[in-house]
N, C-alpha and C positions, 0 to 999 in steps of 0.2 A: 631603532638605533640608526646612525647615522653614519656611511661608510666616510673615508678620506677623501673623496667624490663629493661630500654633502648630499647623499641620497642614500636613502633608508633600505633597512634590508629587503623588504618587499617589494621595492622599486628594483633592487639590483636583479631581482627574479625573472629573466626574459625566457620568452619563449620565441624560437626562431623557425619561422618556417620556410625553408626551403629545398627544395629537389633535387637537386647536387649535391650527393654526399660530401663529395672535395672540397667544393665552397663552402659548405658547410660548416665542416672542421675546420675548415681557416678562418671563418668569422668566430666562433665560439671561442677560439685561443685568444681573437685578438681581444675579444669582451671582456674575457678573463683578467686577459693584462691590466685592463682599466677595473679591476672590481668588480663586473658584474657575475652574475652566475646565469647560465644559459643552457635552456632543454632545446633539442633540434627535434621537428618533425618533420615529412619528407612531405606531404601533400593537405591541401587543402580539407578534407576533407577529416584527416587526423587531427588537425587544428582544431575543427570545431570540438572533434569526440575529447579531446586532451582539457580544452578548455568549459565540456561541460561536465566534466569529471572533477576538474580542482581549479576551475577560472581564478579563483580568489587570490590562487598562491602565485600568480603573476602581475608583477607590475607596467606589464609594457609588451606588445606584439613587434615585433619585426617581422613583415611580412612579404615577398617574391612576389610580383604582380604574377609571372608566367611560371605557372606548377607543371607545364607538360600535360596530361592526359588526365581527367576529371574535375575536380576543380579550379579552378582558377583563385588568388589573389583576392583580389578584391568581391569577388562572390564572398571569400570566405569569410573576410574581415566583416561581409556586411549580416555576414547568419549570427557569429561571435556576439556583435555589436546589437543585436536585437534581445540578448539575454544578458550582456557584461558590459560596463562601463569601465573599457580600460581603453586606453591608448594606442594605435596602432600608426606604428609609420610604415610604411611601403620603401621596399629595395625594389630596383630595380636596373637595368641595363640600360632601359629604354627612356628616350627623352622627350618622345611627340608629344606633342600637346593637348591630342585627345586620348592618350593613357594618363597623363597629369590629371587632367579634368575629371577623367572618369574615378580615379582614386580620391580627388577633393568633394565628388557629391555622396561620397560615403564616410569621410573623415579626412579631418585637415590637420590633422598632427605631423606632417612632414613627409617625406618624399625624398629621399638618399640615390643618387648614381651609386651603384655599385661600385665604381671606380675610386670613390672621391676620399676613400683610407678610413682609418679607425679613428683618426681624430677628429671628421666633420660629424662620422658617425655617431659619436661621443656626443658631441656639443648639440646633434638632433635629438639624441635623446632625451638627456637633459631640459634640453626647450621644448619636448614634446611633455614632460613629467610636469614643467612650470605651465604652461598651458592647460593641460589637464587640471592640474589643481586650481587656478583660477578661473577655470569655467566650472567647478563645483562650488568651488566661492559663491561666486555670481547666481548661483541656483539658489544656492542656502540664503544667499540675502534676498532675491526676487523672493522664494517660499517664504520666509519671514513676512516682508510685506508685504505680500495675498494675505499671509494669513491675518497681518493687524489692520488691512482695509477688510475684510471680512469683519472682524471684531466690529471696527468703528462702526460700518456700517450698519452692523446688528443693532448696538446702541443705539443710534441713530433712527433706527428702524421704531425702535420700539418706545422712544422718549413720544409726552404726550403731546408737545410743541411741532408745528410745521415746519421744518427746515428744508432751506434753500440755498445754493452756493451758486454763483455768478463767477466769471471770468472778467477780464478789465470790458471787455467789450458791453457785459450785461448778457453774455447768453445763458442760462444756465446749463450749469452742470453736473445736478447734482441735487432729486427732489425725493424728499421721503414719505412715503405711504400718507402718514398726517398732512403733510402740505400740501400731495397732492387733494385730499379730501378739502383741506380751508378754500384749497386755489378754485375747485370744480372741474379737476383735469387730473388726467394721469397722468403721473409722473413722467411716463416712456416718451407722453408725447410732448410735455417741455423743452425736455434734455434735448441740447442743439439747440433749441430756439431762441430767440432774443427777446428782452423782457419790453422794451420800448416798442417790439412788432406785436407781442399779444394782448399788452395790455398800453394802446396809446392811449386813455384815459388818466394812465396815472400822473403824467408828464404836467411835472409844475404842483403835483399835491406833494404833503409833509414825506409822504416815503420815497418821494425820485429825489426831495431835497437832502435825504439823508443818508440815501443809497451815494450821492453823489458827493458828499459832506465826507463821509467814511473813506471815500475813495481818495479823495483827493487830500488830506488831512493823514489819511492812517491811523485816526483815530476811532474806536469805537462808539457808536451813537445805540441812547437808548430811546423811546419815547411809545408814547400813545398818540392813537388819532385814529379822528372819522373815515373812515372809507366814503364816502358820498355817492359813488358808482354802484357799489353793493349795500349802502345803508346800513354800515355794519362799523363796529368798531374793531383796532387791531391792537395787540401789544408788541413791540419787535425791539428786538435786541441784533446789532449791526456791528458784526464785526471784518475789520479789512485785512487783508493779509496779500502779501506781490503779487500772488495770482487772480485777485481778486476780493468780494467779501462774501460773506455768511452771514444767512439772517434767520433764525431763531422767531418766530413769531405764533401770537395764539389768539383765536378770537375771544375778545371779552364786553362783547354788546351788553348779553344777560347784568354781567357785573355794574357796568359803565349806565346801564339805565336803571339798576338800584341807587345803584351811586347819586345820578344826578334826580331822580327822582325824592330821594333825599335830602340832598339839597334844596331841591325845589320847596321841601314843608319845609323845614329849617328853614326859609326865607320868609315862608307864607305866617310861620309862627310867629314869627323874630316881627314881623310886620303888623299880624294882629297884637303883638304884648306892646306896642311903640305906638299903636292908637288909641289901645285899651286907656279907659277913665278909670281904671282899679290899679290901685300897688300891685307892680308885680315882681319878683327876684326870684334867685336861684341861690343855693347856698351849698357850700360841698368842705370836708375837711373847717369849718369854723369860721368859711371868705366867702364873699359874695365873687358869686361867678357871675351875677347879672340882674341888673335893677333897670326898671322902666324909666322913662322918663317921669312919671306921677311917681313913682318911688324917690328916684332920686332925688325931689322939690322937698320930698319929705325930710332932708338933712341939711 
C-alpha cells in the first residue's frame, strides 16, 4: 500500500543508525512528520545484528559515516550489503572528498550533510528508493536475457545445420558445434576472426556473392553450390539482419551426387531410347508420357 508520499509501507520502514542519542530523536520525529516510521540504533555493529534479525522489514538504511568507537559507517553498510539488498544512503557532517568516495565504492544511493533539513532528506530518499527499484529492473531484464540467449543458444546448439553469424564487417560472431565441425575448426577459434582472412579462397565464389547480396539488399538468399576448394557441396539459407547476417548451412555432396548421378542415366537413357531402331513409349494414367522418335513416325 502506498502512503501520501507515494511510497509503500515497507519502504516507509527505516532503520537509522546513528550515535547520538539527541540527533537521533531529532531525526526520527522529523521522518515521522513526513510518514516514514523509523527504528534508531546506536552503533554499527547493532546495525548489522538488527538487520540480520528482520533485514526484510526495512526499506532503506540511513546511515552515520562516524559511530565513535567500533564500527564505523560504511564498514557497516558494507557487512549489511553482502547479505541484503536494500538501500543505504549515508549522513553525515562531513564533506571531503575521500569520505564521499569511500561511501560511493560501497553504495551510491546518496550522501545527505546532516545540515541540509528534512526536506532534502526526503527527496534523497525518495531517489534513493527510484534507484533502487530500477537497478532491480535492469537485473530482472539482464536475467531474462541471459536466460533467453541461453535457450537460443541451446537450440542452436543442438539443430543438425551449421550455423554461423557475421557482423557487417564479416567477422564472426557466433559459430555452433555443427559448423564448427562442417568448417574444420573450432568454433572458439573463429569467433573474432574475419571470414575473408580465413578463407580468401571464397572471394568471388556463389557464397561471398550472397553473403554480400544478403547484406547489401536485406534480403534473405537461399541457394546451393559447389565448394570447389573442398570438393564438396553446400546448402545455406542467408539471412541479414542491422548487425549483420546468419547463415544456416548443411553439406549435401552425398545427396547432390545421387542427384546428379541420376541425371546423368536419365540422360544416357533418354539418349539410348532417341537412337534406338525399336518403338519406344512410356504410358502413365491413359497418356503417353514419352514416345521415340521411331514411335512417333508411327502416327
Amino acid at each position: 500500500m502506498l502512503s501520501k508520499h507515494g511510497i509503500s509501507d515497507t519502504h516507509k520502514h527505516i532503520l537509522l543508525v546513528e550515535d547520538e542519542a539527541i540527533i537521533a530523536l531529532d531525526e526520527i520525529n522529523r521522518l515521522r512528520s513526513y510518514g516514514y516510521q523509523a527504528e534508531h540504533v546506536l552503533s554499527g555493529e547493532q546495525a548489522v545484528a538488527v538487520m540480520a534479525e528482520r533485514g526484510s522489514s526495512f526499506g532503506l538504511i540511513l546511515m552515520d559515516i562516524d559511530l565513535g568507537r567500533g564500527m564505523d559507517g560504511p564498514e557497516a553498510a558494507r557487512r549489511i550489503l553482502e547479505t541484503h539488498d536494500v538501500p543505504v544512503v549515508f549522513l553525515s557532517s562531513h564533506t571531503e572528498r575521500s569520505i564521499v568516495e569511500r561511501t560511493e565504492s560501497i553504495t551510491s544511493y546518496g550522501y545527505v550533510v546532516k545540515s541540509s533539513g528534512i526536506t532534502v532528506l526526503d527527496v534523497s530518499i525518495k531517489m534513493a528508493y527510484k534507484l533502487h527499484a530500477a537497478r532491480r529492473d535492469i537485473e530482472a531484464v539482464n536475467t531474462s536475457l541471459t536466460e533467453a540467449r541461453g535457450l537460443v543458444n541451446s537450440i542452436i546448439e543442438r539443430i543438425s545445420d551449421g550455423f554461423v553469424a557475421f557482423d557487417h564487417d564479416m567477422n564472426y560472431t557466433y559459430v555452433n558445434e555443427m559448423g564448427g565441425k562442417l568448417l574444420g575448426r573450432l568454433p572458439a577459434d573463429l569467433v573474432g576472426r574475419n571470414y575473408w582472412t580465413e578463407y580468401p579462397e571464397a572471394r568471388g565464389t556463389p557464397f561471398a556473392q550472397a553473403y554480400s547480396k544478403a547484406l547489401a539488399t536485406q534480403e534473405p538468399v537461399f541457394f546451393e553450390d559447389f565448394y570447389a576448394p573442398w570438393n564438396r557441396w553446400f546448402e545455406n539459407r542467408v539471412y541479414p539482419s542491422e548487425g549483420g547476417i546468419t547463415v544456416f548451412f548443411s553439406e549435401i555432396t552425398e545427396r547432390k551426387l545421387r542427384q546428379l548421378d541420376m541425371e546423368h542415366s536419365e540422360q544416357r537413357f533418354r539418349s539410348l531410347c532417341e537412337e534406338s531402331a525399336i518403338a519406344l513409349y512410356t504410358v502413365a494414367d491413359g497418356r503417353f508420357q514419352y514416345v521415340n522418335p521411331v514411335m512417333a513416325c508411327m502416327f
